[in-house]
C-alpha positions in Angstrom: 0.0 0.0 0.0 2.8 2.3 0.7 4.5 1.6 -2.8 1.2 2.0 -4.2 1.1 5.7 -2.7 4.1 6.7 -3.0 3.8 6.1 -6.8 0.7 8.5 -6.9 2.4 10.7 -5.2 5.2 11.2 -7.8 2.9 10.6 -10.6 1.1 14.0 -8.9 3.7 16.2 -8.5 4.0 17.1 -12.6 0.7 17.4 -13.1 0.2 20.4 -10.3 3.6 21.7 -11.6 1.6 21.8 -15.0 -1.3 23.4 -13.4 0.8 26.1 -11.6 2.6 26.8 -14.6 -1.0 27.4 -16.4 -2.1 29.6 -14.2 1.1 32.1 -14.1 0.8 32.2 -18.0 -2.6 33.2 -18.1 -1.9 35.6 -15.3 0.6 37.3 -17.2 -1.2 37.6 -20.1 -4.1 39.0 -18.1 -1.8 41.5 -16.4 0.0 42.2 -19.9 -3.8 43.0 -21.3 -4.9 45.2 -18.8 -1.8 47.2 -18.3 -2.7 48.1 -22.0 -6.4 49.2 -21.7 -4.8 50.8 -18.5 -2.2 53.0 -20.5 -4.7 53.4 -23.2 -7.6 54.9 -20.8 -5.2 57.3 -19.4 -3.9 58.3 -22.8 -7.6 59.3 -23.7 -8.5 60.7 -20.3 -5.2 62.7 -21.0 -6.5 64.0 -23.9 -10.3 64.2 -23.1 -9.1 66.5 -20.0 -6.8 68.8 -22.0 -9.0 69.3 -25.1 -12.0 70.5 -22.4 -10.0 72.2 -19.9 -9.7 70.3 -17.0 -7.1 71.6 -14.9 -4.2 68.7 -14.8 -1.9 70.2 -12.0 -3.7 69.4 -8.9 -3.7 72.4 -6.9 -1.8 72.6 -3.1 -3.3 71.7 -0.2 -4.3 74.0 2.1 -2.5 74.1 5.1 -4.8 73.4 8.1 -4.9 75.9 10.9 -5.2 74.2 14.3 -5.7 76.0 17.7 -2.5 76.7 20.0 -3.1 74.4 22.9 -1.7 75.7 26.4 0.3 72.6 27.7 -0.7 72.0 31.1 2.2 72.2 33.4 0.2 70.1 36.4 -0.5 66.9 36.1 -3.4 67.1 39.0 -5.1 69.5 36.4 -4.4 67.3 33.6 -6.2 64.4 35.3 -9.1 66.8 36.3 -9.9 67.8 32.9 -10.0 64.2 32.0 -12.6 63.4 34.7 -14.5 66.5 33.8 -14.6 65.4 30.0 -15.8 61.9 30.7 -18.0 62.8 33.4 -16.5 61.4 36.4 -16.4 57.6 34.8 
């Protein structure tokens, strides 16, 4: 019985190697396909945004403007506020 497996088992082995080795090939040429509908879309986006006037340099952040905190210098303080805040949980 354990010649019997051991013979399936290497009889096996090729045929998953084979079924890897199809499914990386049609990977690639799935990756190979849409990386050209990919560059074509942009190529017409591109085009369709220049020829209408959409604005292609994205324009700067803003810079957000956030309050100047006081630090607190006392830790008792500190740990009053945060009773305060959470209601005394």
């Amino acid at each position: 019985m354990k010649s019997m497996i051991g013979k399936l088992v290497l009889l096996t082995i090729p045929i998953f190697i084979f079924i890897i080795y199809l499914v990386v090939q049609n990977q690639h040429k799935v990756n190979t396909i849409v990386k050209k509908q990919t560059t074509q879309f942009n190529q017409q986006f591109t085009a369709f945004n220049n020829k209408f006037g959409g604005n292609t340099t994205p324009s700067p952040r803003q810079a957000i403007k956030r309050p100047i905190s006081r630090p607190i210098s006392n830790n008792n303080q500190l740990n009053r506020n945060i009773n305060n805040a959470t209601g005394g949980f």
